[in-house]
Each structure stands twice: as structure tokens, then as C-alpha cells.
C-alpha positions in Angstrom: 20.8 -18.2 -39.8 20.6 -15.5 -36.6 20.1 -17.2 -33.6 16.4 -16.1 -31.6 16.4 -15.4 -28.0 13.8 -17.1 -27.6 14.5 -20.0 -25.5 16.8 -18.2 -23.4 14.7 -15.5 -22.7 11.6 -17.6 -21.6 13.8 -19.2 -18.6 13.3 -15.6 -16.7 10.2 -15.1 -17.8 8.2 -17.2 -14.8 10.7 -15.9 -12.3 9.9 -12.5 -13.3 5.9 -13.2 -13.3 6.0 -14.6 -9.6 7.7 -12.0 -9.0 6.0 -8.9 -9.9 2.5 -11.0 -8.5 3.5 -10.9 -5.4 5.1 -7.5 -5.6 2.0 -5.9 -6.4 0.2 -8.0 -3.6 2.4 -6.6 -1.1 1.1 -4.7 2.1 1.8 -1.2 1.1 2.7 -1.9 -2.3 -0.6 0.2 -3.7 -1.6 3.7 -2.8 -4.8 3.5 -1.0 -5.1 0.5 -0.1 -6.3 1.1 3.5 -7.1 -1.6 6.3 -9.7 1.1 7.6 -11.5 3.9 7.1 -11.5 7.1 9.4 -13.2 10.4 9.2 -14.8 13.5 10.8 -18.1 14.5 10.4 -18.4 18.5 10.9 -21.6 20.5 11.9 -21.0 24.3 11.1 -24.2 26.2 11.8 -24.4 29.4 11.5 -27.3 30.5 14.0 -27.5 27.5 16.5 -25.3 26.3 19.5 -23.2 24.6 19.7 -22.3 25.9 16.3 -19.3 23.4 15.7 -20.0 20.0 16.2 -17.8 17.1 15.0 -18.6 13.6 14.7 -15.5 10.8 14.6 -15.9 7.4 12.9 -13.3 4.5 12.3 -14.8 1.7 9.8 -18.2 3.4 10.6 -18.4 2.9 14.4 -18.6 5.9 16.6 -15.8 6.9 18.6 -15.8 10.5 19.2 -18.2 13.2 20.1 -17.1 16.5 20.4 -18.1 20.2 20.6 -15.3 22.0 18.9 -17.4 25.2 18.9 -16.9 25.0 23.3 -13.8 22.3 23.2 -16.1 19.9 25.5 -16.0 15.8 24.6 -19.1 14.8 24.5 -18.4 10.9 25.2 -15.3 8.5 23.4 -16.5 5.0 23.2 -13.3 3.5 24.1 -12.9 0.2 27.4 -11.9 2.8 30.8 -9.4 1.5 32.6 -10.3 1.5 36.8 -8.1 5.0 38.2 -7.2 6.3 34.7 -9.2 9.1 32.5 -10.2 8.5 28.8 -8.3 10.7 26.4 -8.7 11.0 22.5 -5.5 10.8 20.6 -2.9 13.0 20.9 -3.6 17.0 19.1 -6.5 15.1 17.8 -9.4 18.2 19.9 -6.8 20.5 18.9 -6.8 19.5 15.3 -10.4 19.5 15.3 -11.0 22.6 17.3 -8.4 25.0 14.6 -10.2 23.2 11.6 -13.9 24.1 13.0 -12.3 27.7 13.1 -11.3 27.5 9.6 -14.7 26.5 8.1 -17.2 28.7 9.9 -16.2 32.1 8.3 -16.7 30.3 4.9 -20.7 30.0 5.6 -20.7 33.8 4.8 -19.4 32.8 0.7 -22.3 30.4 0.4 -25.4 32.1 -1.1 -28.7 32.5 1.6 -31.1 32.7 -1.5 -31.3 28.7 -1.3 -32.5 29.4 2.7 -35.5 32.5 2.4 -38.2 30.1 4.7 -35.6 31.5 7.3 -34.0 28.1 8.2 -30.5 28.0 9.6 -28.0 27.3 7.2 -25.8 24.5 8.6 -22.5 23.7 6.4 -21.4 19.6 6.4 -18.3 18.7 6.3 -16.6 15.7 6.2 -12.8 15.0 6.7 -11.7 11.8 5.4 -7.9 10.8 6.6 -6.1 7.7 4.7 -2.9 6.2 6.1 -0.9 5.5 3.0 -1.9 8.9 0.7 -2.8 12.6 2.1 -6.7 13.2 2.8 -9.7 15.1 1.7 -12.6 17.7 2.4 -16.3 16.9 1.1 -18.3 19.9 1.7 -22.1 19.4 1.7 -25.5 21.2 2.2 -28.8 19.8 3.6 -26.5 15.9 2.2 -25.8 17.1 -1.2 -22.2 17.6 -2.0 -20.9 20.3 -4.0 -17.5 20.8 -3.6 -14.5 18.4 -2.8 -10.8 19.3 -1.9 -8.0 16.6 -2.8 -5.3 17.9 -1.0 -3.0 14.8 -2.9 -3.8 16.9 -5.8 -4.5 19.5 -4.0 -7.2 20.6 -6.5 -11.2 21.4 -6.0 -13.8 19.7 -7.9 -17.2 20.8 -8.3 -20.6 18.7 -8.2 -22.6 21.6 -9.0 -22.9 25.4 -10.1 -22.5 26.6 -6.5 -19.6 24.1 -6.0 -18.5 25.9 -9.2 -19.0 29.4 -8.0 -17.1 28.4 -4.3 -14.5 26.6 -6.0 -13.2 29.5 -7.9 -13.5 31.9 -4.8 -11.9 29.0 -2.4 -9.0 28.3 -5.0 -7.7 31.7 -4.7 -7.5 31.8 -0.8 -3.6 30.6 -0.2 -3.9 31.2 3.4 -7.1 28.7 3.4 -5.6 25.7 1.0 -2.4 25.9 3.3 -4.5 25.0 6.4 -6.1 22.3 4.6 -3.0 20.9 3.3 -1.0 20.7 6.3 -4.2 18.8 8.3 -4.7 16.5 5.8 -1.3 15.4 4.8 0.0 15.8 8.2 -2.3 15.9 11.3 -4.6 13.7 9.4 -2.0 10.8 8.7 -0.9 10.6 12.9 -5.1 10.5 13.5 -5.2 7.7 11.8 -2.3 5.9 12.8 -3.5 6.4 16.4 -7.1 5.4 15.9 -5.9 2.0 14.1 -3.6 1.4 17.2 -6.7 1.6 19.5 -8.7 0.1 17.0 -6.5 -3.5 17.5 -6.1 -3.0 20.9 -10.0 -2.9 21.4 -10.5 -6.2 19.5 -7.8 -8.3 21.5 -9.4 -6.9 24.8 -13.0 -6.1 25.9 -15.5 -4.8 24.0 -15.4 -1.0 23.9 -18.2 0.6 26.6 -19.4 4.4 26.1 -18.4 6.4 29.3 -19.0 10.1 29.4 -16.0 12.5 29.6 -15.6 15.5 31.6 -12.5 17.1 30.8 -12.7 20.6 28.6 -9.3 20.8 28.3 -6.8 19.6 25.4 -5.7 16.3 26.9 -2.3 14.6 26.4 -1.1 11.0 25.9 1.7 9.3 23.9 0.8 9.0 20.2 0.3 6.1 18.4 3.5 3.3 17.5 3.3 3.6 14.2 2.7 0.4 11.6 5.1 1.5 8.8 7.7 -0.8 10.2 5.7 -3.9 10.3 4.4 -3.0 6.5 8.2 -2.8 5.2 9.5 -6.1 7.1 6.4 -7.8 5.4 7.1 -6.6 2.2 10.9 -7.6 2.5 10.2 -10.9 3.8 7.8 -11.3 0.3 10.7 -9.8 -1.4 12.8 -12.4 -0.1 10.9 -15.2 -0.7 10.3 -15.0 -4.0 13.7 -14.2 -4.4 14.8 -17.6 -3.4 12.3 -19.2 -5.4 12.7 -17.4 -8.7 16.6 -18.3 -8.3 15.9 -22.5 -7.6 13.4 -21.9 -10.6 16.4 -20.5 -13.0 19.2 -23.1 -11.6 16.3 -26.3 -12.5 15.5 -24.7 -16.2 18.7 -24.1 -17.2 20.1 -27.7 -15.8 17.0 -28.8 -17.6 18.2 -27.5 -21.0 21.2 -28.3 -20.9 21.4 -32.1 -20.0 22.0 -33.9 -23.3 25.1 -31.4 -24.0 26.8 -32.2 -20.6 25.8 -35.9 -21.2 28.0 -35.5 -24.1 30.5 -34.3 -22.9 30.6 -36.7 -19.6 30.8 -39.3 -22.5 33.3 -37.9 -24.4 35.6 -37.5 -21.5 35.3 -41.0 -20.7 35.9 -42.8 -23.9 39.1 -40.5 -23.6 41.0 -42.1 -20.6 39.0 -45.4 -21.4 36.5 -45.4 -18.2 33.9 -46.8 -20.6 34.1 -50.0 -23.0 32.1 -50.5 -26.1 29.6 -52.8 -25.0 28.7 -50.8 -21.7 28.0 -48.0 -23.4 26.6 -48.8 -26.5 25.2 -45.6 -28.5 21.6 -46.2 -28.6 20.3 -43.5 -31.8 21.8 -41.6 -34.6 23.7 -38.5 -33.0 25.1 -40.9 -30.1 26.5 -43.0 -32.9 27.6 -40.0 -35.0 29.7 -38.3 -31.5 31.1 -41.9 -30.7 32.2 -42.0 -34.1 34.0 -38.9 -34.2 35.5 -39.4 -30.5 36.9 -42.9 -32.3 38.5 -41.2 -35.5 42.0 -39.9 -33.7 42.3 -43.3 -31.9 41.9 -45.3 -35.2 44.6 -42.8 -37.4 46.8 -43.1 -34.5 47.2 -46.6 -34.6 47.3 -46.6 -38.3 50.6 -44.4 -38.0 52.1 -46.6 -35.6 51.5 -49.7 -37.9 52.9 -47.8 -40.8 56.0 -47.5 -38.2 56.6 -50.7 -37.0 56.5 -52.3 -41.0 58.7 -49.6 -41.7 
């Protein structure tokens, strides 16, 4: 009769369920699974000024307000320390400022006939940047969407038959798709880095105050440390864990399953050199009786032969 793995196989079975658990509940383990949320909020207008106007927003507080149209902060709601300036995030105005440029010349693809009372047609955009997986573009008129750009993907999806018609036009533009690509899977990914960093150093100081800013140039300071290192030691330490555990787990099942066969054997060995006697160690059911039996059959046709012998 073929043996079934069975038995053996089920002693790495709850090892292996721990382990994938905790594997999947691992910081970083998932794509975009994101502390917080950050994202831009563009203003393109195409008769007004300022005509580029960008709104900044980490887990929907305001942070940012800035005129990319004129490169002028309009405030950053972040704690000012006495004798030092406020600056945004490194390249962050600059990153803002080149993508403003980018989207106002597309205002002239987008049909007027929707505008004929004369009203100025003002193109939303909103810039979404993740930590873990590249961004995305959400383009929007008068709050209804109809077009997004995925540039994981890096594919267009259409909400409507003008999202349908711009999509098709946009898609062809290589020059176009390789701006958006390189802000949202590069410039994107630092934003958001930085913000989180000043994000947890506002909530172990004081509470963040709004103060004007001034400056109208492209300011400067050191980026943001970033928290990939903290997510892997995390994630090893989990590893580790339930490394350990998953070992103790397999040394106490297979221990478990195999105590009656090293009992035999302990009693085997002893009734060989005589460490046990008969009355100390008494086979209490059928199989004990059976192995003592057989242990006792080479001792019994021993002596037999050396009675045989001595009559001899």
C-alpha cells in the first residue's frame, strides 16, 4: 500500500501559513498601500490671471499655495522658526512651475462649443503622487473628469466622449507623455517623501501656523531622509520573527510524532545491556508486550544453545 504524504506534509503547513500572514502584512509588502495622501490641485485658465494656480494638499490639509503662472508662494502652512525663512521642498516650485507650462497649451485641443455664454474656460487638474507606485493626472472641467493618465501603466482612460476625443490626440504626443512620466514616477515620488518628513515632524512639535512668504525665487533646502530604510528593517525584523517561530513550531511537531518510536527504541536499548528488570518495566498493552517479546527471543535461544552445550 503507497504511503500518503499526508502527515508529513501538514507539519509545514502552519509554519508556512504564519508565515505568508505576516508577509503580506508587512510595511511595504503591497503596492499602494500609502500612510498618506498628497496631491496638486492645478488652475489653468485661459483668459484670467494669474492663469496657473496650484493648490498642495497632504491627507487633505493645506500646505501650499502657489502662483506657478508668476513663480510667487502665496503662503506654506508650515511652524517658522525665529531668524530662518520658510521654504517648500526641494525642486518642488520648479516641478510645479514646468508642469503648469506643460498643461496650458493643451486648453487650445479642448473644444470652446461647451463655453459660447463667453465664460473662461479654466482646465483642473489634479496631480496625485504615491510613495510606493508612480502617480497620476485627472483632468477635469467645471469638476467633471474626463480624462485620466496612469503613468504606472502609462495609459489614458476616458470618462467621456471628449475624454475620448483628447485621449486619442494626447496619446500620440511622445514629447507630452515623457514629461508626464518622468514627474510622476520621479519628481513626484521625492515630493512625497519630503512632505511625509515634515508631515511627522509637525505632529511631534507645534501645531503648524500659516505665515505668508515673500520669496519669488526657486528656494533651496536639503531634501527629505528618505523612509525606505526604516520600511525594509521592519519587514526583516517580521521576516525574522516568524522565522524563528515557524522553526520551534517544526522541531515540537515532529518531536511530537515521533515519541512512541524513540520510546521504543530507549526501551529496547535498555533491556539490551540490562538497565531495566522485568518488574520495573512491565509492558502495560499489546504492542509493548509484542516488542518486549521479540527483544527476549535472542536471549532465550542463546541460553538454550549453551544448555544444549554444557549436557553435551
Amino acid at each position: 500500500m503507497a504511503r500518503t504524504p499526508g502527515p508529513k506534509f501538514s507539519l509545514f503547513l502552519p509554519p508556512l501559513a504564519v508565515l505568508l500572514v505576516c508577509v503580506c502584512a508587512a510595511p511595504g509588502a503591497s503596492g499602494r498601500r500609502d500612510s498618506h495622501s498628497l496631491h496638486y490641485d492645478f488652475n489653468i485658465s485661459s483668459d484670467k490671471q494669474p492663469w496657473c494656480m496650484v493648490q498642495e494638499k497632504m491627507d487633505e490639509e493645506k500646505y501650499l499655495f502657489y502662483d506657478c503662472g508668476n513663480n510667487k508662494v502665496i503662503y506654506i502652512n508650515l511652524p517658522r522658526e525665529e531668524g530662518k525663512a520658510i521654504h517648500s521642498c526641494k525642486g518642488e516650485l520648479g516641478t510645479l512651475s514646468n508642469m503648469g507650462n506643460e498643461l496650458k497649451p493643451l486648453l487650445a485641443d479642448i473644444k470652446r462649443e461647451k463655453y459660447a455664454d463667453g465664460a473662461p474656460l479654466t482646465l483642473q487638474v489634479r496631480m496625485m503622487c504615491h510613495g510606493n507606485t508612480s502617480g497620476s493626472l485627472e483632468f477635469s472641467l467645471g469638476g467633471q473628469r474626463f480624462l485620466t493618465f496612469d503613468s504606472e501603466t502609462e495609459e489614458y482612460k476616458a470618462d467621456d466622449s471628449e475624454g475620448e476625443r483628447l485621449k486619442k490626440k494626447w496619446e500620440n504626443n511622445e514629447d507630452l507623455n515623457k514629461v508626464f512620466n518622468m514627474t510622476l514616477k520621479r519628481d513626484c515620488k521625492e515630493l512625497y517623501k519630503c512632505w511625509v518628513h515634515r508631515k511627522t515632524e509637525l505632529e511631534t512639535t507645534a501645531a503648524p501656523t500659516t505665515v505668508p512668504a515673500t520669496a519669488t525665487t526657486t528656494p533651496t533646502i536639503a531634501s527629505a531622509a528618505p523612509t525606505k530604510t526604516t520600511v525594509m528593517l521592519e519587514t526583516l525584523a517580521i521576516l525574522l520573527i516568524v522565522l524563528v517561530i515557524s522553526f520551534i513550531l517544526i522541531i515540537i511537531r515532529i518531536c511530537y510524532s515521533n515519541r512512541k518510536r524513540w520510546q521504543k527504541m530507549l526501551l529496547k536499548s535498555s533491556w539490551k545491556c540490562g538497565c531495566l528488570s522485568t518488574s520495573s518495566s512491565a509492558p502495560d498493552g499489546p504492542q509493548e508486550l509484542q516488542s518486549f517479546q521479540q527483544i527476549q527471543r535472542p536471549a532465550g535461544g542463546q541460553e538454550d544453545s549453551e544448555d544444549a552445550m554444557f549436557r553435551s
